[in-house]
LUMDO-37280 format. One record per atom (N, C-alpha, C, O, CB): residue in one letter; atom name; x, y, z. Coordinates in pm, whole numbers, plus 50000, padded with zeros to 5 digits. Glycine has a CB too. Layout:
% LUMDO-37280
<node A, CA, <X, Y, Z>>;
...
***
This chain:
% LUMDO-37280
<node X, N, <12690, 70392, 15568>>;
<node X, CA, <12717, 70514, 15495>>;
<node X, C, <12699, 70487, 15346>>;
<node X, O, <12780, 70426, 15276>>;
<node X, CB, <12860, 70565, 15525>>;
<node X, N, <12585, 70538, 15306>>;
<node X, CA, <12625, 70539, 15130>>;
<node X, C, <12693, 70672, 15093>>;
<node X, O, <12697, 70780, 15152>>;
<node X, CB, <12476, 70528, 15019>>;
<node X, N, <12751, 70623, 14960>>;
<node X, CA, <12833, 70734, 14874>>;
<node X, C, <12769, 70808, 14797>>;
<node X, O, <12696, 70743, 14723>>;
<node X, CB, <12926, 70689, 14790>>;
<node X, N, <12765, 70947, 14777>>;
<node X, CA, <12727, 70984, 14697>>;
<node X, C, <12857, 71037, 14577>>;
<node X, O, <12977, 71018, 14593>>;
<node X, CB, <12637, 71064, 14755>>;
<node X, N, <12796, 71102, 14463>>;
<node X, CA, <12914, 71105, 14338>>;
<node X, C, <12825, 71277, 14358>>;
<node X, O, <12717, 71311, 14407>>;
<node X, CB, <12904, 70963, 14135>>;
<node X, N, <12919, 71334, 14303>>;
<node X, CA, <12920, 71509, 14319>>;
<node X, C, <12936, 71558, 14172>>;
<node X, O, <13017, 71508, 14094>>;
<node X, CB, <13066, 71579, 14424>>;
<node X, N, <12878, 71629, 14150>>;
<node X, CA, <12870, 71707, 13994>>;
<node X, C, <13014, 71754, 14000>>;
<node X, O, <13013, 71877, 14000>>;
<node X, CB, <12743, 71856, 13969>>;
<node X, N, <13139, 71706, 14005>>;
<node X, CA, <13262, 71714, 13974>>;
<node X, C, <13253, 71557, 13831>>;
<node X, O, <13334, 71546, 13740>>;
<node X, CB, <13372, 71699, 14145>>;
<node X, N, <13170, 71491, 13848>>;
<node X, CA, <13171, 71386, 13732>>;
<node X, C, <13145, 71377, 13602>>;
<node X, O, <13060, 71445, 13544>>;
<node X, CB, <13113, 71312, 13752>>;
<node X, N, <13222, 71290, 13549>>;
<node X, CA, <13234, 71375, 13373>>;
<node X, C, <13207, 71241, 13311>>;
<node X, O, <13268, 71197, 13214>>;
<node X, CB, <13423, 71464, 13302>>;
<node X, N, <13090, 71169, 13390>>;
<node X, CA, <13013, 71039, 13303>>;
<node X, C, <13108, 70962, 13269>>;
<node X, O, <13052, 70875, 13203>>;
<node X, CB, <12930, 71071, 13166>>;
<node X, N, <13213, 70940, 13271>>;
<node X, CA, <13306, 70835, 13215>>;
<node X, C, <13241, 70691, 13225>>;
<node X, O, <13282, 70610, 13142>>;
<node X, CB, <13447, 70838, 13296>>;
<node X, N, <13158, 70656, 13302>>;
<node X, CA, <13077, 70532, 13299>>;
<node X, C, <13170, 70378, 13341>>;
<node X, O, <13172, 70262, 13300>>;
<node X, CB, <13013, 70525, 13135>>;
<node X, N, <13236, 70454, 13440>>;
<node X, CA, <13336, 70348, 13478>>;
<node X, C, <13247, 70245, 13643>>;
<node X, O, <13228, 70124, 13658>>;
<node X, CB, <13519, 70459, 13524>>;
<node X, N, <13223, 70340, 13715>>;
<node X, CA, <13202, 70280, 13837>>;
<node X, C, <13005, 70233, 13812>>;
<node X, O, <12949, 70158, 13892>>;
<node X, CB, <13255, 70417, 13984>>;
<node X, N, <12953, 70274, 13728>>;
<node X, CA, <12842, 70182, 13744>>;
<node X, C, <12833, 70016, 13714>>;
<node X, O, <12749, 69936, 13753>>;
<node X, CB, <12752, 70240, 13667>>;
<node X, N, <12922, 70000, 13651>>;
<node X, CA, <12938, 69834, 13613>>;
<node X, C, <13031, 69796, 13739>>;
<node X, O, <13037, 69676, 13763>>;
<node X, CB, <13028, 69792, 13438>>;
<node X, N, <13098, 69877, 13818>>;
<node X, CA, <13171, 69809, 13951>>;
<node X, C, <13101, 69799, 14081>>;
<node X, O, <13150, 69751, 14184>>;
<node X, CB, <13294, 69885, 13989>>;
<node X, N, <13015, 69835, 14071>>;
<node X, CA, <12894, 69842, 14173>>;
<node X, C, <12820, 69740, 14181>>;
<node X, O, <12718, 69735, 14112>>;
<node X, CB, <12805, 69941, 14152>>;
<node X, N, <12868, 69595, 14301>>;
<node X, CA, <12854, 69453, 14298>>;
<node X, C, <12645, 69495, 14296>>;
<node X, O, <12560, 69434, 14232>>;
<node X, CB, <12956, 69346, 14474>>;
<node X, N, <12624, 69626, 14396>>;
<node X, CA, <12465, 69613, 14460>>;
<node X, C, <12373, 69672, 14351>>;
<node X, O, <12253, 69669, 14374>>;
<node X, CB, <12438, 69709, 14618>>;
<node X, N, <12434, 69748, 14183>>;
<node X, CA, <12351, 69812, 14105>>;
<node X, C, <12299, 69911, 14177>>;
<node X, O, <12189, 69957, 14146>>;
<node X, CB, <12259, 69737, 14049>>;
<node X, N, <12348, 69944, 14253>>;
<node X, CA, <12330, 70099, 14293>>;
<node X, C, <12366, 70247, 14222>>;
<node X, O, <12341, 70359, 14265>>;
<node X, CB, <12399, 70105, 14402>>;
<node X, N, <12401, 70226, 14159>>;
<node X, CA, <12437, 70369, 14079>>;
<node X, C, <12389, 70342, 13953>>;
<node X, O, <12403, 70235, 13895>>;
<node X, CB, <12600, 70415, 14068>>;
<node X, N, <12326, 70452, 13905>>;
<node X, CA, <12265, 70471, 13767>>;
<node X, C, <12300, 70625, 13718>>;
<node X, O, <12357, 70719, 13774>>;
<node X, CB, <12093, 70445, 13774>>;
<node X, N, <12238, 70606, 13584>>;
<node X, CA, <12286, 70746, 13518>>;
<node X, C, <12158, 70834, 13581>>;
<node X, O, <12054, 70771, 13600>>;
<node X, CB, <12297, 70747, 13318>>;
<node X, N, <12161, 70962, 13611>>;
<node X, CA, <12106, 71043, 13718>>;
<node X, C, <12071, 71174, 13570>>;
<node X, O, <12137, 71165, 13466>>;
<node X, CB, <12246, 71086, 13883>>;
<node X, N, <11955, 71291, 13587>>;
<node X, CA, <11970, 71373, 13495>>;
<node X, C, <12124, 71455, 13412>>;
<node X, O, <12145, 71467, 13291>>;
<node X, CB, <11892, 71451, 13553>>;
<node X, N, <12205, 71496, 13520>>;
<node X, CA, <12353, 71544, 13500>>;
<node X, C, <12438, 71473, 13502>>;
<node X, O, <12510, 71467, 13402>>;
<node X, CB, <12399, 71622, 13572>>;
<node X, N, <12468, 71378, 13633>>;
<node X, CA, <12580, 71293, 13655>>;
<node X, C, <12525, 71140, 13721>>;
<node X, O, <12411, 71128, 13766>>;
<node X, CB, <12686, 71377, 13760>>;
<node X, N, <12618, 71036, 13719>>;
<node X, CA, <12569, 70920, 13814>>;
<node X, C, <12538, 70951, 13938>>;
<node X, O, <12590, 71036, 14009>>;
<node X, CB, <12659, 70819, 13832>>;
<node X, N, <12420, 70852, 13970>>;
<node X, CA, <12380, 70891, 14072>>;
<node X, C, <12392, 70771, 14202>>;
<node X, O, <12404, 70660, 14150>>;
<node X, CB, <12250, 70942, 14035>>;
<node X, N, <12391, 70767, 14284>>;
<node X, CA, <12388, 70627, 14419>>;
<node X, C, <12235, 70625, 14465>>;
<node X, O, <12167, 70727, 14476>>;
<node X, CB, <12503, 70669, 14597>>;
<node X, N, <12200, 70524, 14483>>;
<node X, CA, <12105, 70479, 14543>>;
<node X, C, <12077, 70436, 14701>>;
<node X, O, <12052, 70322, 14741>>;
<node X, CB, <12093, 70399, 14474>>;
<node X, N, <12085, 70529, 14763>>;
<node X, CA, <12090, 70470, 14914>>;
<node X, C, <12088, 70384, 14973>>;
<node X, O, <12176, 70337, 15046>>;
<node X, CB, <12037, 70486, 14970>>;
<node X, N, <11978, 70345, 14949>>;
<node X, CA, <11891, 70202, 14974>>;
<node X, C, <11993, 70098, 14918>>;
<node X, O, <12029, 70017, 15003>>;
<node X, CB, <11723, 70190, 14880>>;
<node X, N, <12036, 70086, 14820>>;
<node X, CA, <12126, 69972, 14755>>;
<node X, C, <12315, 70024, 14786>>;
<node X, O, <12398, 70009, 14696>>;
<node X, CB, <12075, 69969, 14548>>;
<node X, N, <12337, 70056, 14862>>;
<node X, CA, <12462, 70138, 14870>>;
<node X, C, <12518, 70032, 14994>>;
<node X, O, <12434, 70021, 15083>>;
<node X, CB, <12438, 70330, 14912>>;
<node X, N, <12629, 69962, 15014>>;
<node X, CA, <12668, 69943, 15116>>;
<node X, C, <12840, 69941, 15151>>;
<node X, O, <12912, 69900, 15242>>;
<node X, CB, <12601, 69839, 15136>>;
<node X, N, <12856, 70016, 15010>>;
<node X, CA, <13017, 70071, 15037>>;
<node X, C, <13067, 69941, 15028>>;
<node X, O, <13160, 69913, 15104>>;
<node X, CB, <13063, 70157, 15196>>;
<node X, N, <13012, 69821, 14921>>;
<node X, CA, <13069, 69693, 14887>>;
<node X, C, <13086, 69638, 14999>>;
<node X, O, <13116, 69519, 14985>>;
<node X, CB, <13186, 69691, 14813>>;
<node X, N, <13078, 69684, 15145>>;
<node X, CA, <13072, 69565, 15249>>;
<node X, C, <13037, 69423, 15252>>;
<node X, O, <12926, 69407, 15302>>;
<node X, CB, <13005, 69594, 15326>>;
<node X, N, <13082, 69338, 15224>>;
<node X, CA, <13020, 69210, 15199>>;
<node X, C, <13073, 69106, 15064>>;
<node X, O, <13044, 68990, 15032>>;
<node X, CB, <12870, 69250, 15181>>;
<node X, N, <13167, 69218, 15004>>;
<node X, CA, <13132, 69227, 14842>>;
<node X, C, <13342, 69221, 14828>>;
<node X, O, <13411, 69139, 14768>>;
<node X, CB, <13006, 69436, 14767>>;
<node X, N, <13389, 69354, 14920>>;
<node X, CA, <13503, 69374, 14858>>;
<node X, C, <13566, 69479, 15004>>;
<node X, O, <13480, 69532, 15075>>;
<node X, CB, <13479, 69448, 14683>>;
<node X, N, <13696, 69497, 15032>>;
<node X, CA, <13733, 69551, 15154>>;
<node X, C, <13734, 69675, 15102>>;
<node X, O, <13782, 69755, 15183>>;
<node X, CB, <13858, 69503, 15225>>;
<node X, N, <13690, 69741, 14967>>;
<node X, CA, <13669, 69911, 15006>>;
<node X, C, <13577, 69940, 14845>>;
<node X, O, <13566, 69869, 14745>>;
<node X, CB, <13873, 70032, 15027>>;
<node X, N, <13527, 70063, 14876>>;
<node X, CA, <13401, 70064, 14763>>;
<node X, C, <13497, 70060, 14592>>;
<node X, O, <13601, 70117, 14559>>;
<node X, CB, <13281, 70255, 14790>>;
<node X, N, <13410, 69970, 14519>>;
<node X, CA, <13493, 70000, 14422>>;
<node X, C, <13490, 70069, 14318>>;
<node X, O, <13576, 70073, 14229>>;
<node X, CB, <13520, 69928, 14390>>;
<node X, N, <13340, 70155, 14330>>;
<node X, CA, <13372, 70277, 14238>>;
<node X, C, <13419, 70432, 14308>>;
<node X, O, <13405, 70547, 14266>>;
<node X, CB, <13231, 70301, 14152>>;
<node X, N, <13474, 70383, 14419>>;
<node X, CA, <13603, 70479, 14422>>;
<node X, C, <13666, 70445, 14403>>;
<node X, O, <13736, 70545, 14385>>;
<node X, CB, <13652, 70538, 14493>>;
<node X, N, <13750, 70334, 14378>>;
<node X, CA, <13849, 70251, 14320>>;
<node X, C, <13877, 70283, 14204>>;
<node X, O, <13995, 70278, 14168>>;
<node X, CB, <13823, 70130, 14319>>;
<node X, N, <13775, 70323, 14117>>;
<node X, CA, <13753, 70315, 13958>>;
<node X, C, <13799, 70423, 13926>>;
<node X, O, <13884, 70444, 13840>>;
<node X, CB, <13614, 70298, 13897>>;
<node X, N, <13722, 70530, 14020>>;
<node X, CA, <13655, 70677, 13915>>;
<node X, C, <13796, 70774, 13943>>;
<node X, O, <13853, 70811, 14045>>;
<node X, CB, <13459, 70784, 14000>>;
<node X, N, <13821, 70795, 13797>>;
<node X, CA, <13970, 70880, 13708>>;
<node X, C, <13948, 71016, 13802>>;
<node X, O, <14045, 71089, 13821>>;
<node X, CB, <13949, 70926, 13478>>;
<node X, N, <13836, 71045, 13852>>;
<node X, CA, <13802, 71251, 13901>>;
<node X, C, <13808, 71211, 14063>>;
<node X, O, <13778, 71300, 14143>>;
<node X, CB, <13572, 71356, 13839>>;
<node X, N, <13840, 71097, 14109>>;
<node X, CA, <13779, 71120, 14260>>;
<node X, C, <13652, 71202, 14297>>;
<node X, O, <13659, 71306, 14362>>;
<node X, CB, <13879, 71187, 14337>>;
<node X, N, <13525, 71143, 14247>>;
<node X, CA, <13429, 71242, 14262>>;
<node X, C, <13289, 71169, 14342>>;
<node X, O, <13168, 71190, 14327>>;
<node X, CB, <13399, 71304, 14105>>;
<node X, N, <13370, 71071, 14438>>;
<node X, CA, <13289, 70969, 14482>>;
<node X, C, <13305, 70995, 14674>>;
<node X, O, <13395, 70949, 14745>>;
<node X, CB, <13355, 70802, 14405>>;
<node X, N, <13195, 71075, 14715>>;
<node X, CA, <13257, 71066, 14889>>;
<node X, C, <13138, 71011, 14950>>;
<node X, O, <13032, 70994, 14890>>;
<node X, CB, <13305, 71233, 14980>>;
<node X, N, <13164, 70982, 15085>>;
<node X, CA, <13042, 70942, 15193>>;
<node X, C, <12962, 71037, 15204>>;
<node X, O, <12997, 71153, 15219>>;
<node X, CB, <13079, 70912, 15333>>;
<node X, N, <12805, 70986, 15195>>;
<node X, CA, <12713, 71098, 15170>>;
<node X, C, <12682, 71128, 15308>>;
<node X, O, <12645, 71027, 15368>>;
<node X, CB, <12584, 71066, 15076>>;
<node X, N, <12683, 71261, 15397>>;
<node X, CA, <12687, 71309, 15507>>;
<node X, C, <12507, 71303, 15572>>;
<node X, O, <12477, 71298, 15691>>;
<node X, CB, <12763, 71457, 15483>>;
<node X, N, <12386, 71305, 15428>>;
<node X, CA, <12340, 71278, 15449>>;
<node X, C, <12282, 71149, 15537>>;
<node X, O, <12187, 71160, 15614>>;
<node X, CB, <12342, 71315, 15388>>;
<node X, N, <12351, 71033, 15514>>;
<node X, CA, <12308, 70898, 15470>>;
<node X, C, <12450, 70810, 15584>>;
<node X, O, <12527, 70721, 15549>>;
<node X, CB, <12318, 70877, 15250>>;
<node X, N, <12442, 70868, 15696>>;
<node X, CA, <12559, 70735, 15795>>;
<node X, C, <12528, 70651, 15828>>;
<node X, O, <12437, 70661, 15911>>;
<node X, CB, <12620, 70746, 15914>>;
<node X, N, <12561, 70550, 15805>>;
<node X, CA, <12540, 70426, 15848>>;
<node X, C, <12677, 70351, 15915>>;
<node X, O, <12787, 70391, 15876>>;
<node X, CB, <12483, 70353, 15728>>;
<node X, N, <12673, 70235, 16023>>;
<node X, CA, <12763, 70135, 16098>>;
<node X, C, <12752, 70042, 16000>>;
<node X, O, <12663, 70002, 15924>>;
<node X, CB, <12724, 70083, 16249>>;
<node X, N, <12898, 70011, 16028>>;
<node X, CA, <12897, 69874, 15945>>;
<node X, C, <12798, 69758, 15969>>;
<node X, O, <12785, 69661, 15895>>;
<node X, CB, <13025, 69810, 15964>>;
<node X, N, <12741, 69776, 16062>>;
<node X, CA, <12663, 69654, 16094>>;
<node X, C, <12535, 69692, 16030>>;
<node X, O, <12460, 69606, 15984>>;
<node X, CB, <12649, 69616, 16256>>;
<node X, N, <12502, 69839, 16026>>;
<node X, CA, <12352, 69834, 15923>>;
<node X, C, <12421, 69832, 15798>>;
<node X, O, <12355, 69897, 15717>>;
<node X, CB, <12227, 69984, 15927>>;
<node X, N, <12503, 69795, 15758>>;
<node X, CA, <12581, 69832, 15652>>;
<node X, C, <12597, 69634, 15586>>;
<node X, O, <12558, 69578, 15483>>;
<node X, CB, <12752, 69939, 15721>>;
<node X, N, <12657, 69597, 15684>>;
<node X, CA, <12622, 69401, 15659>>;
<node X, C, <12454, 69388, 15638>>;
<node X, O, <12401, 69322, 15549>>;
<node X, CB, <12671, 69275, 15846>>;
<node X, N, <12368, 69483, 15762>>;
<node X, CA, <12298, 69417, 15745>>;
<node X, C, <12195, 69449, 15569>>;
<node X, O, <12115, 69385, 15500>>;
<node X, CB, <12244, 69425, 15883>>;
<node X, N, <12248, 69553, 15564>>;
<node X, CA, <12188, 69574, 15413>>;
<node X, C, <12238, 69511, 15275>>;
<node X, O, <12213, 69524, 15155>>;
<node X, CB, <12199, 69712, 15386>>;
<node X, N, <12316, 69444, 15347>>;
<node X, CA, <12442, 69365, 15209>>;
<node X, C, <12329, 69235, 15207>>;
<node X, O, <12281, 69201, 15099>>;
<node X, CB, <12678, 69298, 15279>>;
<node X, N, <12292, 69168, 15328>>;
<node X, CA, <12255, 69036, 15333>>;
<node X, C, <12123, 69018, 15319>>;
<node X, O, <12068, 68909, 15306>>;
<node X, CB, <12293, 68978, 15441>>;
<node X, N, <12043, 69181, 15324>>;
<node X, CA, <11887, 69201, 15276>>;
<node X, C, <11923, 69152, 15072>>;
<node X, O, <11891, 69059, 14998>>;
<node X, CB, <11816, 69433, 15318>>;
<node X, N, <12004, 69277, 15061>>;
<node X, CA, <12025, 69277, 14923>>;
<node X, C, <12053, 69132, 14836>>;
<node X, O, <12013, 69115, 14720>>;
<node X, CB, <12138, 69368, 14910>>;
<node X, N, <12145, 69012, 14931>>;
<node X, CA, <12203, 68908, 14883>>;
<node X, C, <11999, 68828, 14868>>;
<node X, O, <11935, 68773, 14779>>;
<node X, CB, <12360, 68830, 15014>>;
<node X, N, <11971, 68868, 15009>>;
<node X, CA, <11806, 68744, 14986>>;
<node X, C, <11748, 68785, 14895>>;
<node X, O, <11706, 68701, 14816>>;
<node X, CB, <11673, 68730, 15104>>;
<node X, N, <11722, 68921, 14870>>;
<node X, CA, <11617, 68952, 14756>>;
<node X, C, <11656, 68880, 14601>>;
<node X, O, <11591, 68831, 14509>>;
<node X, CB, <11614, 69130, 14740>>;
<node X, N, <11791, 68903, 14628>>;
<node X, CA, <11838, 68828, 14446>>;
<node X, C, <11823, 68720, 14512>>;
<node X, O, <11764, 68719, 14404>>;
<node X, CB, <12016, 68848, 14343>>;
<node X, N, <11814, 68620, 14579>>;
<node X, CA, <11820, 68504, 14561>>;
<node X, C, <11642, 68422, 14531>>;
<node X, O, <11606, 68321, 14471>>;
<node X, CB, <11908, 68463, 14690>>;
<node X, N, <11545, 68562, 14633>>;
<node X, CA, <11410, 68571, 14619>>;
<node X, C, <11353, 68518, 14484>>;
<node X, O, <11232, 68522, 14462>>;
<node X, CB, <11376, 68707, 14639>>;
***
């Protein structure tokens, strides 16, 4: 499952530096998640931590985008080889 952040966000610029995978960037309006790099910190931390962060709660599971934890490891441990690439 990646997260997406919802135009309830008021840029505070808190949860892109908590985002172990650099998945979130600044987006035209609000931050945005990156699918592909999203693994809900699985691997990283026992719960995502820019919901942890963000002051608006404006961070939910994108309904688009479900994923099992296990495609969810397995995208943590793609992500870990490429940086190590």
């Amino acid at each position: 499952m990646a997260l997406l952040i919802t135009d309830q966000c008021v840029n505070c610029d808190v949860c892109e530096p908590a985002c172990p995978n650099q998945a979130i960037y600044q987006g035209a309006r609000v931050y945005e998640i990156d699918p592909t790099r999203c693994t809900e910190c699985v691997g990283h931390f026992d719960e995502p931590q820019c919901i942890v962060v963000c002051p608006v709660e404006c961070i939910f599971v994108d309904p688009d985008c479900i994923e099992t934890v296990e495609q969810l490891q397995a995208k943590t441990a793609r992500l870990k080889a490429e940086e190590t690439a």
